[in-house]
Every structure is written in C-alpha cells, then in structure tokens.
PyMOL commands that place a pseudoatom at each C-alpha (Angstrom):
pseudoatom trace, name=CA, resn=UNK, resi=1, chain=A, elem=C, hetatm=0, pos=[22.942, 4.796, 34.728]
pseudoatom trace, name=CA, resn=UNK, resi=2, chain=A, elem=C, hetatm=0, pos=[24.690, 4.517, 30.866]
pseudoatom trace, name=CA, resn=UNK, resi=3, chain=A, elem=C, hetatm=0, pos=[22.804, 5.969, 28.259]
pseudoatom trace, name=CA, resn=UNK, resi=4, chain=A, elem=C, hetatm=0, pos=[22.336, 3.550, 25.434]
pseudoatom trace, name=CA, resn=UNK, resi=5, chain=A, elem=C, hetatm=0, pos=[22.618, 4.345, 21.567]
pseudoatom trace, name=CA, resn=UNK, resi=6, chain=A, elem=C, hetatm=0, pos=[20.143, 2.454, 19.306]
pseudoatom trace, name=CA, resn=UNK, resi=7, chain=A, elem=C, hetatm=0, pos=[20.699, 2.963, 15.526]
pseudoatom trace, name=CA, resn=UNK, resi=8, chain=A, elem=C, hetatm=0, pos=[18.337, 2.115, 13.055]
pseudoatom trace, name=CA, resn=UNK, resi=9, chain=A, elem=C, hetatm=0, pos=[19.409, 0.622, 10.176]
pseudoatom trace, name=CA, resn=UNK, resi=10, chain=A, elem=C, hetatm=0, pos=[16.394, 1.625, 7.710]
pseudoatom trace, name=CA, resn=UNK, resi=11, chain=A, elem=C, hetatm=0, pos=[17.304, -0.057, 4.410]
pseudoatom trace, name=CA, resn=UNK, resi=12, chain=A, elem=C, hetatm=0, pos=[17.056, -3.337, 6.345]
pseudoatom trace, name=CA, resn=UNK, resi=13, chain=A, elem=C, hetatm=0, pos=[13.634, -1.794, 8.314]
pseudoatom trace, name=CA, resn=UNK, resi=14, chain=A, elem=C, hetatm=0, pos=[12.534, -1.338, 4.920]
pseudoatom trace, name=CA, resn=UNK, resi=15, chain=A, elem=C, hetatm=0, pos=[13.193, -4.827, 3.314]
pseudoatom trace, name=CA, resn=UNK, resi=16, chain=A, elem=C, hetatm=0, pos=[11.428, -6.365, 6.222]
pseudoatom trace, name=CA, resn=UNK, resi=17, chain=A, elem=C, hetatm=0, pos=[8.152, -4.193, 5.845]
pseudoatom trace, name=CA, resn=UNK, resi=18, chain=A, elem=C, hetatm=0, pos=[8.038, -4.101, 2.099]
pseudoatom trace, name=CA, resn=UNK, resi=19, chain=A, elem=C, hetatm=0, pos=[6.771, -7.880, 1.556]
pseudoatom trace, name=CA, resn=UNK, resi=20, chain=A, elem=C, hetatm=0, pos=[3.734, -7.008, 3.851]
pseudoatom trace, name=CA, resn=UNK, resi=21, chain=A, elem=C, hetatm=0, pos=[3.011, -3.712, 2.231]
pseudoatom trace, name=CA, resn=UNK, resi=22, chain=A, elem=C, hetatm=0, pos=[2.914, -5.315, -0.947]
pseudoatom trace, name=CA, resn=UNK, resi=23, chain=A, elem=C, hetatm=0, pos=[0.628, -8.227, 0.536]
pseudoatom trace, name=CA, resn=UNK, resi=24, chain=A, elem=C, hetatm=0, pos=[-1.593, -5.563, 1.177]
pseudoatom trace, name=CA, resn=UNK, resi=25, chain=A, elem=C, hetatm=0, pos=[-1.523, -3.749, -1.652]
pseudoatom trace, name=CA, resn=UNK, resi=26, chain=A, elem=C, hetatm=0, pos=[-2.773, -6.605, -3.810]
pseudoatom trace, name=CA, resn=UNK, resi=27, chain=A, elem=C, hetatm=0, pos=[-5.434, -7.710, -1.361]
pseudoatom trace, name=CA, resn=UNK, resi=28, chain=A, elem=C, hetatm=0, pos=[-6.738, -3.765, -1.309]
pseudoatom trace, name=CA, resn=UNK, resi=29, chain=A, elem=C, hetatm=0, pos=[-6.683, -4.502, -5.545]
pseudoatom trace, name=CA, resn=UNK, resi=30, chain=A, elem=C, hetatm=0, pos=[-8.117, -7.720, -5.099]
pseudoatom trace, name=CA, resn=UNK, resi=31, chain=A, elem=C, hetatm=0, pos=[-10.721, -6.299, -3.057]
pseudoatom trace, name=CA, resn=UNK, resi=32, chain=A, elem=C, hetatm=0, pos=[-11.942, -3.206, -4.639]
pseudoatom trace, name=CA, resn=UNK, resi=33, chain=A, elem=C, hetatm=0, pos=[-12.361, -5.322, -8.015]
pseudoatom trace, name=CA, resn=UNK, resi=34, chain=A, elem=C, hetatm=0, pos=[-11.816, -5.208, -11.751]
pseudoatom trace, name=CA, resn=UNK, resi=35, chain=A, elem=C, hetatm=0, pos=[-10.178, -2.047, -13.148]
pseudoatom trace, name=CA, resn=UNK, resi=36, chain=A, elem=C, hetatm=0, pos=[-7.524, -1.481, -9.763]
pseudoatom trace, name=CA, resn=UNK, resi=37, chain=A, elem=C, hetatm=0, pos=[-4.036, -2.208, -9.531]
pseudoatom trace, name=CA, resn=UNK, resi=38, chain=A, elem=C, hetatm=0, pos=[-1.256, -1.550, -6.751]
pseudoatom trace, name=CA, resn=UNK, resi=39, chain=A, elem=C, hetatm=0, pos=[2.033, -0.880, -6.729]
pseudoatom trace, name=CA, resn=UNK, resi=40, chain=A, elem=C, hetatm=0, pos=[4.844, -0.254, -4.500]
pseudoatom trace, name=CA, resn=UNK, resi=41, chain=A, elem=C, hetatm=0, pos=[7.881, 2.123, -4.095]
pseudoatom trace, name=CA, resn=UNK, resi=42, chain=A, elem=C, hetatm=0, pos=[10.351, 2.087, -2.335]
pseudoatom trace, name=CA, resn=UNK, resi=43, chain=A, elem=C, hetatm=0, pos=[11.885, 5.507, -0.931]
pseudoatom trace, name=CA, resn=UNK, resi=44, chain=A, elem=C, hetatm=0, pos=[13.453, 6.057, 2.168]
pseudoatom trace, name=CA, resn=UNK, resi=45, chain=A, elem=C, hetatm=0, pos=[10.692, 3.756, 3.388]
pseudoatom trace, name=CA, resn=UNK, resi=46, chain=A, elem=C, hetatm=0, pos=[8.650, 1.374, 1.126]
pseudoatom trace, name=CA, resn=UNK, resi=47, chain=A, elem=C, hetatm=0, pos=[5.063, 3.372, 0.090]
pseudoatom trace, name=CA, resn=UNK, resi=48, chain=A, elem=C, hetatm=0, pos=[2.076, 1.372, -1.286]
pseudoatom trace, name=CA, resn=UNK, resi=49, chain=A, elem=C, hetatm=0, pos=[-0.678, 2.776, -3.986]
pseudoatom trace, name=CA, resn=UNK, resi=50, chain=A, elem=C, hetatm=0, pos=[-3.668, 0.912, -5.416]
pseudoatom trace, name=CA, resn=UNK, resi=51, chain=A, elem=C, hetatm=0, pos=[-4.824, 3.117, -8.436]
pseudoatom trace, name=CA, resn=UNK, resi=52, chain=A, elem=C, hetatm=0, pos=[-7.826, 2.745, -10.696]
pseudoatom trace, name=CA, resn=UNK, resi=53, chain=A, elem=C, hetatm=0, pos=[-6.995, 1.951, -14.263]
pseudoatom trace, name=CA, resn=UNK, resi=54, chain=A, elem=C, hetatm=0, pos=[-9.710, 2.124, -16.423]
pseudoatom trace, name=CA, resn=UNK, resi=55, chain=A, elem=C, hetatm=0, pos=[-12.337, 4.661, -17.092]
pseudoatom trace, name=CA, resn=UNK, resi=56, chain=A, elem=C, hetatm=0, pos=[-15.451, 2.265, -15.733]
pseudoatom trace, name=CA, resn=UNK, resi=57, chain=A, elem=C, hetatm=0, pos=[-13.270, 1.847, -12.104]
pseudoatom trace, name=CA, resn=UNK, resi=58, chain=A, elem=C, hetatm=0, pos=[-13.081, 5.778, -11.975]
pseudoatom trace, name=CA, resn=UNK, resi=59, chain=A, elem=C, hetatm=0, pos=[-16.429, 6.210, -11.481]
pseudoatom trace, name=CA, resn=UNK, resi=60, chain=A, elem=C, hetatm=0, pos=[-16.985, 3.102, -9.583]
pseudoatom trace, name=CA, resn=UNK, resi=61, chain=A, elem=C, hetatm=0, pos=[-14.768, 4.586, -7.111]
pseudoatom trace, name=CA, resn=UNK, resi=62, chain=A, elem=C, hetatm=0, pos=[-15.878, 8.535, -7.440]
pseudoatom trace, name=CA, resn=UNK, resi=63, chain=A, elem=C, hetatm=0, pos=[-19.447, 7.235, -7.651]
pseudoatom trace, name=CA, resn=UNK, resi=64, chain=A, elem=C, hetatm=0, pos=[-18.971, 4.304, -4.323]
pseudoatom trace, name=CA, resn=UNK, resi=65, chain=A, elem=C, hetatm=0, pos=[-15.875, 4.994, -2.902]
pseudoatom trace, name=CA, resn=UNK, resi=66, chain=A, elem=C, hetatm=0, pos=[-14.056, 1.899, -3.915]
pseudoatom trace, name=CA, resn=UNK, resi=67, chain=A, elem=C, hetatm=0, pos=[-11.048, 2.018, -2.464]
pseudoatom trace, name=CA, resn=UNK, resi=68, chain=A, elem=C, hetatm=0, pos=[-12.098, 3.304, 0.735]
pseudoatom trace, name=CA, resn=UNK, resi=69, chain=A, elem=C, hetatm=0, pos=[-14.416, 0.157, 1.459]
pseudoatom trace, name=CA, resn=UNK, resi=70, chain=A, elem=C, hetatm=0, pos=[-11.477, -1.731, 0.085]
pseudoatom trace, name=CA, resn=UNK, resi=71, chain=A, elem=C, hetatm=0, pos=[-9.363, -0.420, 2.591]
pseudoatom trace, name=CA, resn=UNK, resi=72, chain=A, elem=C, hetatm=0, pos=[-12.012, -0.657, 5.651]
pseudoatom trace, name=CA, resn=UNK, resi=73, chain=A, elem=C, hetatm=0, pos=[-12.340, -4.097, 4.513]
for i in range(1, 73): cmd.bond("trace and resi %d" % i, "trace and resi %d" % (i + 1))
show_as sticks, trace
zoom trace
C-alpha cells in the first residue's frame, strides 16, 4: 500500500475560516451589549477578540461575566 502526502495549504485554510470567525465575533459583541467590540487578526491562522471598550462595560463584565455568557450563548 502507497503512502499518500496531503499538504495543507494554510493561507487558503485561513481565508476560508476567517469570514466565520468574524461572524462570530460580532454576534459575541452583539450579544454581550453596549460598550464591546471584536476584532480579528489574522496570523498564521485568523484569531478573534471581543474587548470591552468603555469603563461602564468593564465592570459589567468583571462584575457579570459578560463575555462569558456571551460566549455560552
């Protein structure tokens, strides 16, 4: 039996994925409420990040664990 070579060609991995990372970003943002935002990188693989802005959505999130519940759904 023949081995078989599969090579991954990441940029184009990483072009597919990134539109759906970034769907989720904003519907983490959208979820958590006013004062979050969400961004996303790409490195050697796209990374998403939803962030708290303002001072008022710091402590809604160190206070209720925003994000979190955002992310749970």
């Amino acid at each position: 039996m023949a081995n078989a070579r599969v090579k991954i060609d990441y940029r184009k991995v990483g072009d597919m994925t990134s539109p759906l990372i970034e769907e989720r970003v904003h519907a983490i943002a959208a979820r958590a409420g006013d004062g979050f935002e969400g961004s996303v990188i790409q490195t050697d693989r796209p990374h998403g990040a939803v962030y708290a802005t303002t001072f008022k959505a710091r402590r809604r999130n160190a206070r209720d664990n925003t994000l979190l519940k955002a992310v749970q759904g």
